[in-house]
C-alpha positions in Angstrom: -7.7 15.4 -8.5 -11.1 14.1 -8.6 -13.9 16.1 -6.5 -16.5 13.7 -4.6 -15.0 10.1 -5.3 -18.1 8.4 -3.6 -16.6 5.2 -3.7 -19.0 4.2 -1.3 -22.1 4.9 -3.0 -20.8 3.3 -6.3 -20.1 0.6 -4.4 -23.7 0.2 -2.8 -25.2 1.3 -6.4 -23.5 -0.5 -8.9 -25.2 -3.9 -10.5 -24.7 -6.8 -8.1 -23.6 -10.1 -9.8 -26.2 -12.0 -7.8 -30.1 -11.8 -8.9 -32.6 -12.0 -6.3 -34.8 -13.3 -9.1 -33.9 -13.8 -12.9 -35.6 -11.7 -15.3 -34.4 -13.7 -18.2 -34.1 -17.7 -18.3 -30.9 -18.9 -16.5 -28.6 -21.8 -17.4 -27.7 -24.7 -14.6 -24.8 -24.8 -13.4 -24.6 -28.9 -12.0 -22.5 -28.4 -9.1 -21.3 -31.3 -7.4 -19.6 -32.6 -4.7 -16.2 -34.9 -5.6 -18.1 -38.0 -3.9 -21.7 -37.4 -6.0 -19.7 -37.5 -9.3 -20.1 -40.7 -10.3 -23.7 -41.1 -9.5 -24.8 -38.0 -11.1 -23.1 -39.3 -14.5 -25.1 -42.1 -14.9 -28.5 -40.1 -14.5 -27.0 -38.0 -17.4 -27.9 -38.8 -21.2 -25.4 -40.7 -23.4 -25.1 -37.0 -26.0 -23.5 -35.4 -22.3 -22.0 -38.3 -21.0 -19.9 -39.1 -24.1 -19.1 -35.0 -24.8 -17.8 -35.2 -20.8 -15.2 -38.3 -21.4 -13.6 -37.3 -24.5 -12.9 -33.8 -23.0 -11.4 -35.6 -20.3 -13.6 -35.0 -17.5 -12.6 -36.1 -14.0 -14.5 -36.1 -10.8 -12.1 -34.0 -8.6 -12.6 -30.7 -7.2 -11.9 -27.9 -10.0 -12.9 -29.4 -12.9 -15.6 -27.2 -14.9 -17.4 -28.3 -18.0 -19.9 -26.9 -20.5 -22.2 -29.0 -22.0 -24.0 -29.0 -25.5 -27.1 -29.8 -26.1 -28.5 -32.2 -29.4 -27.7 -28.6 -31.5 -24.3 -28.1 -30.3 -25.6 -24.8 -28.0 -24.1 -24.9 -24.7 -27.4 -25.6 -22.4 -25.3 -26.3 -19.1 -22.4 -26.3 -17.1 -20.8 -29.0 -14.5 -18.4 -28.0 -12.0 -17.3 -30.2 -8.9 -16.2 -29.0 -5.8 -14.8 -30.6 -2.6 -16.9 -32.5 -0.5 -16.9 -30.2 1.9 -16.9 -27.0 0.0 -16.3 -23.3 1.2 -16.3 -19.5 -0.2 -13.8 -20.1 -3.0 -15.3 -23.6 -4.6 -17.2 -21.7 -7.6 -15.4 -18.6 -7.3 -13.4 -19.2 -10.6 -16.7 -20.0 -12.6 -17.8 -16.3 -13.9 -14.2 -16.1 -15.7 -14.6 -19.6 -17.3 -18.3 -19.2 -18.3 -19.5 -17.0 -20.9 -21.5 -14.4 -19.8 -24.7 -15.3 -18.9 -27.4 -15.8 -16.3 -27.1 -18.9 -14.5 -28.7 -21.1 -11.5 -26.9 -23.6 -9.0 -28.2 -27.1 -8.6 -27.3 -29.4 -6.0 -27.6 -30.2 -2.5 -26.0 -27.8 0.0 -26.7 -26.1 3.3 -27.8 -22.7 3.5 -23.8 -21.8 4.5 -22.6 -23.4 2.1 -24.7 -21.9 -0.4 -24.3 -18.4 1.1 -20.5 -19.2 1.1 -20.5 -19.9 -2.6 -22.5 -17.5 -3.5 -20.5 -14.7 -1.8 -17.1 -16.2 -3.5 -18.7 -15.4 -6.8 -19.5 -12.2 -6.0 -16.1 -11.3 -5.6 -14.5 -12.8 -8.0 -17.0 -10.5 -10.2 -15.2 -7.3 -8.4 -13.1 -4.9 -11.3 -11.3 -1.7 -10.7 -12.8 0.5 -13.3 -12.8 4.0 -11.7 -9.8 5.0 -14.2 -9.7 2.4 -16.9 -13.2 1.3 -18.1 -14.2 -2.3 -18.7 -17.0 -3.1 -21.5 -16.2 -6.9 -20.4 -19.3 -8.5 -19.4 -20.0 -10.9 -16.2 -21.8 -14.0 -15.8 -24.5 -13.5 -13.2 -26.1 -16.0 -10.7 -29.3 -16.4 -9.2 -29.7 -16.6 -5.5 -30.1 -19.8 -4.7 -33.4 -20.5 -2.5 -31.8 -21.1 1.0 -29.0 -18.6 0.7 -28.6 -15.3 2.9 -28.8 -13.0 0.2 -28.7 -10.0 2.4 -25.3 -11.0 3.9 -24.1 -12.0 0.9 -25.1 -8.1 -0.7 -23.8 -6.4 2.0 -20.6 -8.0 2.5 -19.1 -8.3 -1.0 -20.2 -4.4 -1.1 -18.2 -3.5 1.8 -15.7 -5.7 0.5 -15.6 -3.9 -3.3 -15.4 -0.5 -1.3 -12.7 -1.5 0.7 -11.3 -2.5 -2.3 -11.5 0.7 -4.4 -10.8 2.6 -1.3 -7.3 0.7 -1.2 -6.8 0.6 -5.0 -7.4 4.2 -5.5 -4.5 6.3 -6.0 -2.9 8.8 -3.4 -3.5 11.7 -6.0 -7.4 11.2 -5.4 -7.6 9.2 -1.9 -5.8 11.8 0.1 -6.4 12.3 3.8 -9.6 14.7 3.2 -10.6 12.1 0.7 -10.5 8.9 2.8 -12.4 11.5 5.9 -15.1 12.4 3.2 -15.7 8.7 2.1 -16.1 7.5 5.9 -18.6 10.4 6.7 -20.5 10.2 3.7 -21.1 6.2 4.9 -21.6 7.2 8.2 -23.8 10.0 7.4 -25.9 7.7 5.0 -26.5 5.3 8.4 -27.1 8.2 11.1 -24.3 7.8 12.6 -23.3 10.4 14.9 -19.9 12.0 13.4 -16.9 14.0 14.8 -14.1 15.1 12.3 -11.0 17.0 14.1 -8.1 18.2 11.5 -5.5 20.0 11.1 -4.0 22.3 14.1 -7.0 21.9 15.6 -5.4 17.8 16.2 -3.4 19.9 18.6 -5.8 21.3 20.4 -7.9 18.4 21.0 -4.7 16.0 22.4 -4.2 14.3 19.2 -0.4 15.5 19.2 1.1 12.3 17.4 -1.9 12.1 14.5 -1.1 16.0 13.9 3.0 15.3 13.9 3.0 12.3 11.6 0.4 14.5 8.6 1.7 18.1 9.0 4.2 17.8 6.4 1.4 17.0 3.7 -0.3 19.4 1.7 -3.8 17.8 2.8 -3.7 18.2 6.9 -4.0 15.1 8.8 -7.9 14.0 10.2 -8.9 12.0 12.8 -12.5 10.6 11.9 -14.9 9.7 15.1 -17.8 7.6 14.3 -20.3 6.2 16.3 -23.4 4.2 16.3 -24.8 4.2 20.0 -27.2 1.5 21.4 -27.9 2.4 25.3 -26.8 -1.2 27.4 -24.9 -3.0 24.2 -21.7 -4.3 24.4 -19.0 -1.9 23.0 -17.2 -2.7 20.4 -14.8 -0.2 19.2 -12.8 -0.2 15.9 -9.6 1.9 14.9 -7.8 1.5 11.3 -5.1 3.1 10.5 -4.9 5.3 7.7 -1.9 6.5 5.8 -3.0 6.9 2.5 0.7 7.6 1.5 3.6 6.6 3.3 7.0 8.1 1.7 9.0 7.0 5.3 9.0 10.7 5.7 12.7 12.0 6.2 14.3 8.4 6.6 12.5 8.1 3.0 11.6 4.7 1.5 13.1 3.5 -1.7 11.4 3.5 -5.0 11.3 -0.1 -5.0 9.6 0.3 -1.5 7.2 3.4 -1.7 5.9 2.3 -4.6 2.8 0.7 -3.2 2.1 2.9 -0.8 -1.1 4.2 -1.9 -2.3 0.9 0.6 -0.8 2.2 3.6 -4.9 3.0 4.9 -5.5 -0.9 4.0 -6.7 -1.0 7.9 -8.7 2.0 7.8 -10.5 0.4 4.9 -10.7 -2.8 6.5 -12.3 -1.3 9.5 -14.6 0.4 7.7 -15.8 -2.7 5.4 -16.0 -4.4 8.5 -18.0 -1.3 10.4 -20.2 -1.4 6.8 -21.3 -5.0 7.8 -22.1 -4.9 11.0 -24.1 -1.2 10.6 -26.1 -3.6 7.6 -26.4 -7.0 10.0 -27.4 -4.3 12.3 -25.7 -6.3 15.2 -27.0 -5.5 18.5 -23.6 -3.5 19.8 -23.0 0.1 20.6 -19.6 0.4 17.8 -17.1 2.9 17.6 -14.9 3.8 14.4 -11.4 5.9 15.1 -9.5 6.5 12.4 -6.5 8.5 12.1 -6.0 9.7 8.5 -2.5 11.1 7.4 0.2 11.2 4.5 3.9 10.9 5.9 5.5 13.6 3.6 8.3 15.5 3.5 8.5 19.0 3.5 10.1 21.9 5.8 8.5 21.4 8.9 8.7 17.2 9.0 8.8 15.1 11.9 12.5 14.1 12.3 14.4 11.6 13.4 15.0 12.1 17.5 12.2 14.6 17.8 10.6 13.9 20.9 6.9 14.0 21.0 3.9 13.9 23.9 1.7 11.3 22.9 -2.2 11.6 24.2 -1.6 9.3 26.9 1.2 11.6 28.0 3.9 8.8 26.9 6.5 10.5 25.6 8.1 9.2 22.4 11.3 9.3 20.5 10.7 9.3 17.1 13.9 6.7 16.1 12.6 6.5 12.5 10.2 8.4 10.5 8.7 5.8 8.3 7.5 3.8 11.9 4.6 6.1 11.9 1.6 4.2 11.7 2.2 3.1 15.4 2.5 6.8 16.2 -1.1 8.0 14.6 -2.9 4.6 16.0 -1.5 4.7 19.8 -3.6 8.4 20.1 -6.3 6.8 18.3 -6.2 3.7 20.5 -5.3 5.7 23.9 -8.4 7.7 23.1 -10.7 4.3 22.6 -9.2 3.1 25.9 -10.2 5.4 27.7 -13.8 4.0 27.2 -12.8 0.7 28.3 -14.9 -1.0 25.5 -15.7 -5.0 25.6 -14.1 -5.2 22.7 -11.2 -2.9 20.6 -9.4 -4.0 17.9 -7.3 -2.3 15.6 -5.9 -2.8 12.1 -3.1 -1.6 10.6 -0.8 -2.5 7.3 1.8 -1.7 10.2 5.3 -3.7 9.9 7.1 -5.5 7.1 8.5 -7.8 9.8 4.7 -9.7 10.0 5.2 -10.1 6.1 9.0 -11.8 6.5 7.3 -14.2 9.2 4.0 -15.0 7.4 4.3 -14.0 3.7 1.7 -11.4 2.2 -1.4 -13.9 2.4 -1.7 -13.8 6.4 -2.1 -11.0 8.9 -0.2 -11.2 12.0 -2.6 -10.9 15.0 -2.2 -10.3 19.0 -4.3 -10.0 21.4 -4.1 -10.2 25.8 -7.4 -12.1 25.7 -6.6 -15.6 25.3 -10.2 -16.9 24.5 -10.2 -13.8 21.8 -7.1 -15.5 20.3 -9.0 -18.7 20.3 -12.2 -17.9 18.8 -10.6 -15.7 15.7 -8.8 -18.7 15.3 -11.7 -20.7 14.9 -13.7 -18.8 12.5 -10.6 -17.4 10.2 -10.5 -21.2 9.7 -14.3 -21.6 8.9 -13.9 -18.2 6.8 -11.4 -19.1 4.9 -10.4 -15.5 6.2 -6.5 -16.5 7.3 -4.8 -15.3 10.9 -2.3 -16.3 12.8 -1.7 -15.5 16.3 2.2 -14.1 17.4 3.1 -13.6 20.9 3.4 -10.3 22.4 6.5 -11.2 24.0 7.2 -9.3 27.4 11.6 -10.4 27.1 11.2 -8.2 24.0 9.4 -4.8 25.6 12.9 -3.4 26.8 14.0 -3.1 23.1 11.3 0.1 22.7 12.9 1.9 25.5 14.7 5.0 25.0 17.4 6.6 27.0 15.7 10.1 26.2 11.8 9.8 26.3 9.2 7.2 27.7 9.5 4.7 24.6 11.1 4.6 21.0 9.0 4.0 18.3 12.0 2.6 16.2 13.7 -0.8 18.6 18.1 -1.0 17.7 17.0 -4.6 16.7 15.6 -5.0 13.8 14.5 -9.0 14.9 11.1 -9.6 16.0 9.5 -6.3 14.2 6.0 -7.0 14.2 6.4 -8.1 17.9 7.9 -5.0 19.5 5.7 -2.9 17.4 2.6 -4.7 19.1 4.1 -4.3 22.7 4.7 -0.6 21.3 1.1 -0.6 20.9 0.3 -2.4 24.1 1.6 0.4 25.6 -1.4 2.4 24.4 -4.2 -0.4 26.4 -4.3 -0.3 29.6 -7.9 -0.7 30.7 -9.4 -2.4 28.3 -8.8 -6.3 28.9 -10.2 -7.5 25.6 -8.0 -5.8 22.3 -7.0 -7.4 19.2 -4.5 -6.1 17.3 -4.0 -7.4 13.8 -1.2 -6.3 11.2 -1.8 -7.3 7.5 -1.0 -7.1 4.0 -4.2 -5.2 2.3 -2.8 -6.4 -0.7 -2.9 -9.2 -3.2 0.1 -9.9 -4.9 -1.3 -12.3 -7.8 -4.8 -13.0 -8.9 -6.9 -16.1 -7.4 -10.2 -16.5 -8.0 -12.3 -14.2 -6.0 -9.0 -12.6 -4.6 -7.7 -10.3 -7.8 -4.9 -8.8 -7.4 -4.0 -5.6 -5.7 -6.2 -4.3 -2.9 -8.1 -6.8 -0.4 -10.2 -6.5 2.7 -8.3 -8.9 5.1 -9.7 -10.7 7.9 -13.3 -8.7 7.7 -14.8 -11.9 7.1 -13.2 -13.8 10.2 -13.8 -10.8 12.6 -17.5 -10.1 11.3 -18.3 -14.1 11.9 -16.8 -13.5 15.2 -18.7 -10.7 16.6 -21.6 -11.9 14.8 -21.9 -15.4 16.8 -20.7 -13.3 20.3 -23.0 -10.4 20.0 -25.5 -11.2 17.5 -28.8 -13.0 17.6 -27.5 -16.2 16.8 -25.1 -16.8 19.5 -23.5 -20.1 20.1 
């Protein structure tokens, strides 16, 4: 086991692939949109022109070129990009160029250059904590005009996220992923409250406490907040499992074996809470997160134990390894209770959502329709995909239970990410304004700027969001 990961503050200290200012000479990097091609090629000398053609240059978005100069050194690159480009348009480039420092040039808006300049950053991001890399980057220079400072802060909330997620469950235990969210909270002056154990009991946290006492590391429930007296609140709960076995209705191999990104929400919500802390965003914000490992032991939850929830809901537990709804509905009765403007929630919760939308799109629900609207809007200008599913009243019945208040587990195993929304629903009942989103965390396959393994889903869409509805530059 390693003592003190502080993921976080390798994250905020490691070297950042994008200069402020070079400190060597950089290379150009031409970069131009698919409808500029052609004029931009006859500006260009006949040595570069020629050298383009016979290596079969074309003007469509994708294509990257070095170019040699009268010695044969490479002395610049070309690469073209839609003509409306977005985060991902140069995020292949620091794999196809050799490691370097170079520049941008062309004509863009300051989003668009902030956009491409954050989809370099992380396509730069490794895992290195347990296998090191002497591979070497290439590295840009801020181009003038882009927000550097969001760019900084979210591609390192991103790369924690991500090294939270990709860490294994032998080092990001419960007290781990509780000691990484203080020690970020701590470093902000935030004010922190950190309940664990038995003493779960005591508080009212009775479902956290029943889900995490069969682990050797006892479950935590992590209460952050950053106060501003009259702002909007704005509260945040991730859920946290750092490892899910399914308890006594136990996964299979095939199944349990990734997950080690069962907290993907709790690390979302923190990369998103990292953000908005840095933007310093004019809202009071709450972090909850509930922070188990669903083990099996002696003294196990098991299936048809019937448990108080804090709300006083009773529940049936029908399956053991439906537990993240159990931890996140004391979490999110607790939020309610403050009747914030705003709570949202985010959970790597059902396998159902991945059936309907494949790994690549959380699920999300919400009961305010302009909410629904607005993600919508800005997961699309992101690049950040959502996609709304209903929370379907016909389907509530199917959480009933004959013994206790609900059942965590419906008979039907049809419409699974649904009924384990209205599960959750169960949970809000003051606050008009909740979002509840249920996502992957994880990326299959590598794309540029997405490697594979684990990912910070919908941070981007939902910062955007609360950025434009709270922040100084509301529309």
């Amino acid at each position: 086991m390693i003592k003190g990961l502080d993921l976080y503050i390798d994250a905020m200290s490691a070297p950042f692939p994008i200069l402020d200012k070079a400190k060597q000479a950089s290379l150009p990097v031409h970069v131009l949109r698919e409808k500029s091609v052609a004029a931009w090629l006859k500006q260009q000398p006949a040595l570069a022109r020629n050298w383009l053609d016979s290596n079969g240059f074309k003007p469509q978005a994708g294509m990257v070129s070095l170019i040699p100069g009268k010695d044969g050194a490479f002395v610049s690159a070309v690469c073209v990009v839609a003509d409306m480009p977005d985060i991902w348009s140069i995020a292949a480039l620091p794999a196809q160029l050799p490691a370097a420092t170079y520049h941008l040039e062309g004509k863009f808006s300051e989003e668009e250059l902030t956009q491409m300049t954050l989809g370099w950053a992380l396509s730069c991001y490794r895992f290195t904590r347990y296998k090191k890399s002497a591979a070497k980057t290439a590295m840009l220079v801020a181009p003038k005009g882009c927000n550097l400072a969001h760019v900084r802060s979210m591609a390192r909330s991103i790369f924690w996220a991500r090294d939270l997620i990709n860490t294994p469950a032998n080092d990001m235990h419960p007290a781990a992923l509780a000691d990484e969210a203080v020690a970020w909270a701590t470093a902000h002056k935030g004010k922190v409250q950190v309940i664990k154990g038995e003493a779960l009991l005591k508080a009212n946290y009775p479902l956290i406490y029943t889900v995490g006492k069969a682990a050797d590391v006892p479950p935590h429930l992590v209460d952050i907040r950053f106060a501003r007296k009259g702002a909007p609140k704005v509260t945040l709960v991730g859920k946290g499992v750092c490892f899910d076995s399914g308890g006594l209705d136990i996964k299979s191999s095939s199944n349990m074996k990734m997950m080690k990104k069962d907290m993907g929400g709790a690390a979302a919500v923190l990369a998103l809470a990292s953000a908005i802390v840095d933007a310093q965003l004019p809202i009071s914000l709450r972090v909850l997160l509930p922070i188990v490992e669903n083990a099996v032991s002696g003294n196990a939850m098991r299936p048809l134990d019937i448990v108080a929830s804090r709300k006083g809901l009773t529940v049936e537990i029908g399956n053991t390894d439906a537990e993240g709804r159990l931890i996140l509905c004391d979490a999110l009765a607790e939020a309610d209770d403050e009747t914030p403007d705003l709570l949202i929630d985010c959970a790597t919760l059902t396998g159902a959502a991945r059936v309907a939308l494949g790994t690549d799109i959380p699920a999300f629900f919400t009961n305010d329709e302009k909410l629904a609207l607005d993600l919508s809007v800005y997961s699309a200008a992101q690049k950040d995909p959502l996609w709304r599913l209903p929370l379907w009243k016909g389907y509530r019945k199917q959480i009933d239970s004959s013994a206790a208040d609900l059942s965590n587990d419906p008979d039907s195993s049809y419409g699974g990410a649904i009924t384990a929304a209205l599960y959750l629903q169960e949970f809000v009942s003051k606050t008009t304004s909740w979002l509840h989103i249920d996502m992957m965390a994880w990326n299959l396959s590598h794309r540029p700027g997405r490697p594979q393994g684990g990912e910070a889903m919908a941070v981007r869409a939902l910062f955007a969001l609360l950025k434009d509805r709270y922040g100084t530059n509301k529309r």
